[in-house]
C-alpha positions as CSV (number, residue, x, y, z in Angstrom):
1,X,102.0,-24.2,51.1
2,X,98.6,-24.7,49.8
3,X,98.8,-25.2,46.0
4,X,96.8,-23.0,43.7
5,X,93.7,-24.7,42.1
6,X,93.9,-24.0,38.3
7,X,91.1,-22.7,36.2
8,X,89.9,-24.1,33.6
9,X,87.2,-23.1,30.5
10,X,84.2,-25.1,30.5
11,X,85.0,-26.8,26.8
12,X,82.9,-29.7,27.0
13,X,79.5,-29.0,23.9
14,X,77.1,-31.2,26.2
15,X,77.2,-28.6,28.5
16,X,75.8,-25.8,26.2
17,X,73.2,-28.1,25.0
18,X,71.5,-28.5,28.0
19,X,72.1,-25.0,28.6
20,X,70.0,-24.2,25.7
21,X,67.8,-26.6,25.9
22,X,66.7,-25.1,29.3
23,X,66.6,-21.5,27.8
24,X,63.8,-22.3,25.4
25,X,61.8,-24.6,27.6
26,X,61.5,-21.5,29.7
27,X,60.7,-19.4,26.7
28,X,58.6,-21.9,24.7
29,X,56.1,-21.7,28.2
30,X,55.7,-18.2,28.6
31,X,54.9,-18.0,24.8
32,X,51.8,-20.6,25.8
33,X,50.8,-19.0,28.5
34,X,50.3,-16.6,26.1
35,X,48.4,-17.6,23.7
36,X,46.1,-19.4,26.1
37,X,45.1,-15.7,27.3
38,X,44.5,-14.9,23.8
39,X,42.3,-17.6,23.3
40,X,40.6,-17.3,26.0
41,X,39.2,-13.7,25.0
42,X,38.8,-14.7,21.4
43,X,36.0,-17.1,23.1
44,X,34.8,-14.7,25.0
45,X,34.2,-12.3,21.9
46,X,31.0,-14.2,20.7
47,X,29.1,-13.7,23.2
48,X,29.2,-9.7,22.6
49,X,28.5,-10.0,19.2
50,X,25.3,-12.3,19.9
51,X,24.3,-9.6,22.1
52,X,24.4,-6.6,19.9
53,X,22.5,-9.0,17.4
54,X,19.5,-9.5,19.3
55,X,19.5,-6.1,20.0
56,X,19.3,-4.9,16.5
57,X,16.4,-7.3,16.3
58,X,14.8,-6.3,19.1
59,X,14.9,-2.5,17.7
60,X,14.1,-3.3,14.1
61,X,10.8,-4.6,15.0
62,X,8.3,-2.5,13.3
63,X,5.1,-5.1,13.1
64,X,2.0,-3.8,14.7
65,X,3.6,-0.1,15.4
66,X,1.4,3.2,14.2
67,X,2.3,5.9,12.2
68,X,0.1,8.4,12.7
69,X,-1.1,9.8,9.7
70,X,-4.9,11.8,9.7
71,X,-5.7,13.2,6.4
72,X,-8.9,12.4,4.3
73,X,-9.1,9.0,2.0
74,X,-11.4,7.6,-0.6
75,X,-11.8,4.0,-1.6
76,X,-10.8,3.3,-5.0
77,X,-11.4,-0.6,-4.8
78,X,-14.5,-1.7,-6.2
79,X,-16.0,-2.9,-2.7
80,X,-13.8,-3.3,0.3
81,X,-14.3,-4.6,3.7
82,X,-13.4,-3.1,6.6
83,X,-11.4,-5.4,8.8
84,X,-11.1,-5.9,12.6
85,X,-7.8,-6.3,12.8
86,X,-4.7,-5.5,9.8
87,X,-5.0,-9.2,8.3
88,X,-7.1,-11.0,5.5
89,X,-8.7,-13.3,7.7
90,X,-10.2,-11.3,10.6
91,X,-13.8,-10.4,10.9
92,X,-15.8,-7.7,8.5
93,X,-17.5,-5.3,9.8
94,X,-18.7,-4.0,7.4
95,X,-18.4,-2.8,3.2
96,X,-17.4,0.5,1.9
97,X,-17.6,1.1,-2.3
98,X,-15.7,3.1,-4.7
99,X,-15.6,6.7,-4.4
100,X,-16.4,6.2,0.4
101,X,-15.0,9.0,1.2
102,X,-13.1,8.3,5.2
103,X,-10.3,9.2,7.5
104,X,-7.0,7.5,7.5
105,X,-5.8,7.8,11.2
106,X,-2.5,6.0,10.9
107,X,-0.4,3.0,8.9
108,X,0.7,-0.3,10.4
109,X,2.4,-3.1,9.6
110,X,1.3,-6.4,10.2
111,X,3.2,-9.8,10.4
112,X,3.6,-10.9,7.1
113,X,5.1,-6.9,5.9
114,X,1.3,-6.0,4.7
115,X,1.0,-1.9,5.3
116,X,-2.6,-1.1,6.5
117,X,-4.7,1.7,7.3
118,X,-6.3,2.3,10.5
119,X,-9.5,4.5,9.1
120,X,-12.8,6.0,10.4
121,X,-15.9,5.8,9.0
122,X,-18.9,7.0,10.1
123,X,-17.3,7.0,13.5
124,X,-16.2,3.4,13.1
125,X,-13.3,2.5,13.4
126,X,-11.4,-0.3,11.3
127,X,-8.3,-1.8,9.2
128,X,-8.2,-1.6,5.7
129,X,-5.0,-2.1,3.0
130,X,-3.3,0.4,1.9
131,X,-3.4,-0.5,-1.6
132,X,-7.3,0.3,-2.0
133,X,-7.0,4.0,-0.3
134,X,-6.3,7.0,-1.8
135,X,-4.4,9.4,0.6
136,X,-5.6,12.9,-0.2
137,X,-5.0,16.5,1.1
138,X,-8.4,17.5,0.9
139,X,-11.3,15.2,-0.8
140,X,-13.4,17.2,-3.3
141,X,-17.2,16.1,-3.2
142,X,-19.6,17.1,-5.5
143,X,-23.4,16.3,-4.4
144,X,-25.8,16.1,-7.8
145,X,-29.4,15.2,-8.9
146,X,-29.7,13.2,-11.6
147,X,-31.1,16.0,-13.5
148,X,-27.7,18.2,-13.4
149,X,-26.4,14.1,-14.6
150,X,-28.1,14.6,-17.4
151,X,-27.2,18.2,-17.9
152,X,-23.5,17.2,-17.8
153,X,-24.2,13.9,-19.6
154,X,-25.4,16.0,-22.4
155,X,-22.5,18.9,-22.6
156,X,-20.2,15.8,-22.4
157,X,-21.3,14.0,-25.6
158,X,-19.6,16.8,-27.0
159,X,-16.2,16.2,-25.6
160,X,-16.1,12.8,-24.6
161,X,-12.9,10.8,-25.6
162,X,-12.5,7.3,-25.2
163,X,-8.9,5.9,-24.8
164,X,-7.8,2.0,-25.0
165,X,-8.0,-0.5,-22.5
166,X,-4.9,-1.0,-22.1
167,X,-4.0,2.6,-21.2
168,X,-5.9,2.2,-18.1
169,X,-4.4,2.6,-14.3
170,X,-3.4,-0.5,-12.2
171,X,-6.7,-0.4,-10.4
172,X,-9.0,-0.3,-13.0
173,X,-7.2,-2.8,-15.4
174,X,-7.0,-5.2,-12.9
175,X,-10.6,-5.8,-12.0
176,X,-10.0,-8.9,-14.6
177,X,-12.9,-8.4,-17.0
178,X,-13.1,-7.5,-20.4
179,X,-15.1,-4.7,-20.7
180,X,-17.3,-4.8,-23.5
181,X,-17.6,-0.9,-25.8
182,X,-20.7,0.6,-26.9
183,X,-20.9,2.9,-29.7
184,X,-24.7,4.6,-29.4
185,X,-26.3,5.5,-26.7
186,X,-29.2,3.0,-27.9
187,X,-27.1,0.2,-27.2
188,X,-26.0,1.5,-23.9
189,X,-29.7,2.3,-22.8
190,X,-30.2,-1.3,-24.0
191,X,-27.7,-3.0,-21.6
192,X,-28.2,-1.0,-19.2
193,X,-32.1,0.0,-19.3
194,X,-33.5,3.3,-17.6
195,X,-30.5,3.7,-15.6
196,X,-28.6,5.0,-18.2
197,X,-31.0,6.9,-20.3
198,X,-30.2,9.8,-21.6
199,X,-26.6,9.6,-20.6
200,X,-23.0,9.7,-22.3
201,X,-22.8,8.6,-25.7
202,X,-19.9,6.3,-25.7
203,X,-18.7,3.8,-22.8
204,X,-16.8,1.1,-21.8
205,X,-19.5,-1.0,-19.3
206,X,-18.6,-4.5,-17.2
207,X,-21.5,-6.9,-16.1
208,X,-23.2,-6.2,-13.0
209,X,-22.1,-9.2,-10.4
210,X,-24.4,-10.4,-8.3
211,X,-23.5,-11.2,-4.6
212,X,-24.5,-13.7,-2.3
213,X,-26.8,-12.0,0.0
214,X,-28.5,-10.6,-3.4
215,X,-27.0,-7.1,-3.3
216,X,-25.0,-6.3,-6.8
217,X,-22.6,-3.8,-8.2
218,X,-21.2,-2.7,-11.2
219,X,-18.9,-1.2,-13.1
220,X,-18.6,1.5,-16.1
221,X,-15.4,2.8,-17.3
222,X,-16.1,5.9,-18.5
223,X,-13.2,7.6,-19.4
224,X,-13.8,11.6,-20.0
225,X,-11.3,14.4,-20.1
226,X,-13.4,17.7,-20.3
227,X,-12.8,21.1,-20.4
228,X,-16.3,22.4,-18.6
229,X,-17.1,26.1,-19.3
230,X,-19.4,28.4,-17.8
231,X,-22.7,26.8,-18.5
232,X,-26.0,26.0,-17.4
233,X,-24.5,23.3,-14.9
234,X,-24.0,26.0,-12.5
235,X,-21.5,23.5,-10.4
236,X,-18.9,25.7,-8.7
237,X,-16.0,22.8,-8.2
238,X,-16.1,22.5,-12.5
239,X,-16.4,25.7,-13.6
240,X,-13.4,26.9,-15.6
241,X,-10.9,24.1,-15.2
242,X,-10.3,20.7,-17.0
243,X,-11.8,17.7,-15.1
244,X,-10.8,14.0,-15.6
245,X,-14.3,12.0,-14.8
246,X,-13.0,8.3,-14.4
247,X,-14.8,4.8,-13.9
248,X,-18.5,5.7,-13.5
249,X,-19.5,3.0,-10.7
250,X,-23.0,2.3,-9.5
251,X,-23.9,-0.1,-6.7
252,X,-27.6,-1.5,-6.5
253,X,-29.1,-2.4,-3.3
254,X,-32.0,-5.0,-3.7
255,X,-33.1,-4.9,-0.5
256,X,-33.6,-1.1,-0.6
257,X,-34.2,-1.2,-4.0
258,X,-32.3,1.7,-4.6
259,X,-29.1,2.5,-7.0
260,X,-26.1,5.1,-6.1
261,X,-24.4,6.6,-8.7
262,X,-20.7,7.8,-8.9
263,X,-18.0,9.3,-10.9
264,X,-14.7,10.0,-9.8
265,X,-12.3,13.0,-10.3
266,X,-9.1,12.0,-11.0
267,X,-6.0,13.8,-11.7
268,X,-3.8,13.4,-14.8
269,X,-1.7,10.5,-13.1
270,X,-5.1,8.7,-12.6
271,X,-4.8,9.5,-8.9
272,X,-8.3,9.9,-7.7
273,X,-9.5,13.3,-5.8
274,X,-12.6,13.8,-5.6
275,X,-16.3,11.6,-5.6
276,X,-19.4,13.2,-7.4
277,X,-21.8,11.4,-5.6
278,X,-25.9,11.5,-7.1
279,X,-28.5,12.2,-4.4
C-alpha cells in the first residue's frame, strides 16, 4: 500500500518575497514602456508648433502689398518729391508743392512699416508718404487772376483774424521756423515787395529759402476764417458759406522767372480741401 503524500502550506516568507519581487518587475516595465511612448510624442509635438509658426509669418506679411485706394489728393507738404520706389533713398523724379492737386491709386507698406502712396500726376506715376497727402472725396479748385486776389484781399481786411502760433496744425507748426508777424500792410509790402501789394492786412510770413539749383519757395501763414457774402467776387465755390483760407504759399521759379500763388481751403479740423490756385 502506497502511502499518501501529505500536503503541506507553503509557510516559508522568502518565498513571497520573491514572489513579489517578480510582480512589480513585471509591472514597473510596462509602466516604462509607457512613458517612453509618451515621450516620444511630446518630442514630436514641436515640430507642429514650428510649423504653424512660420505659417502665421508667412501670412502676416504685408510689406510691399497694395491697397487699392483711387480718390483725389493734394500735397500739403511744403515741396515733396515724388519717389521711384516707397523708400527715402530711391530716385526723384520729380517735385510737387503745396496745394498739387493728384490721384492716390493705392497704400503700401514698405520694409521698415512706412505707409506710402502710390499717386499719379500728370500721368506719372510715383511713391510718395502718406503723411504729406491729403485724401479727399472730391478736391475743390478755384482758378483766380490776381485781380479777383485783390478783390478778396480787400473784402478780407475786414474779417481777417489772426490766431497764435501755437494753435497751428501739425503740418504747419512743424516747418521749424519762427514766423515773423506784421501789423500794416506797409511792412508786409516791404518784406515782401510788389508781390504782395495791395493784399491782406495782417500776416504771419517765413523767409523765402533758396534751393540749390536757384529755384525758391516760401511760405505765408495766413490764417483767415471768413464768412464771404454775395459780392462783387462773383466766385461760385464762396458764395454764401464760411471759408477757412490757410497757409498762403508761393513758389518762385528763377529760371522761368515766374511766381504761383496759392491758398488753401481747409476745413474746421485744419484738414485741407480745396487749392485756389492764381493764373
Amino acid at each position: 500500500m502506497i502511502p499518501k503524500q501529505r500536503l503541506t502550506t507553503i509557510n516559508r516568507p522568502w518565498v513571497y518575497s520573491v514572489i513579489l519581487f517578480f510582480i512589480l518587475t513585471f509591472v514597473m516595465s510596462g509602466c516604462s514602456s509607457s512613458e517612453t511612448v509618451k515621450e516620444e510624442s511630446t518630442e514630436a509635438s514641436p515640430v507642429e508648433v514650428v510649423e504653424t509658426t512660420n505659417s502665421a509669418q508667412a501670412g502676416d506679411s504685408s510689406a510691399g502689398e497694395e491697397k487699392i485706394i483711387s480718390k483725389p489728393a493734394v500735397i500739403v507738404a511744403g515741396v515733396v518729391n515724388l519717389r521711384t520706389q516707397p523708400e527715402k533713398e530711391s530716385p526723384a523724379l520729380g517735385q510737387l508743392v503745396i496745394g498739387d492737386p493728384l490721384t492716390v491709386q493705392a497704400s503700401v507698406q514698405n520694409e521698415a512699416g512706412e505707409t506710402w502712396y502710390r499717386v499719379t500726376h500728370a500721368s506719372q506715376e510715383a511713391f510718395v508718404r502718406s503723411d504729406l497727402i491729403n485724401l479727399l472725396e472730391e478736391l475743390s479748385t478755384i482758378k483766380w487772376s490776381n485781380e479777383q486776389f485783390i478783390a478778396f484781399a480787400k473784402e478780407a481786411d475786414k474779417r481777417i483774424h489772426i490766431i497764435e502760433y501755437r494753435d497751428f496744425p501739425d503740418y504747419l507748426r512743424d516747418a521749424k521756423m519762427v514766423p515773423k508777424k506784421f501789423r500794416t500792410r506797409e511792412s508786409v509790402e516791404q518784406h515782401m515787395g510788389h508781390h504782395w501789394k495791395d493784399s491782406i492786412v495782417q500776416a504771419y510770413w517765413q523767409d523765402v529759402q533758396q534751393n540749390p539749383d536757384g529755384s525758391g519757395y516760401g511760405r505765408g501763414g495766413v490764417i483767415s476764417i471768413l464768412d464771404v457774402p454775395n459780392n462783387e467776387l462773383k466766385v461760385k465755390h464762396l458764395n454764401d458759406q464760411e471759408v477757412q483760407i490757410t497757409w498762403e504759399y508761393y513758389w518762385y521759379d528763377t529760371e522761368r522767372e515766374t511766381m504761383e500763388r496759392r491758398l488753401l481751403l481747409t476745413d474746421k479740423g485744419w484738414r485741407v480741401t480745396g487749392v485756389v490756385q492764381f493764373q
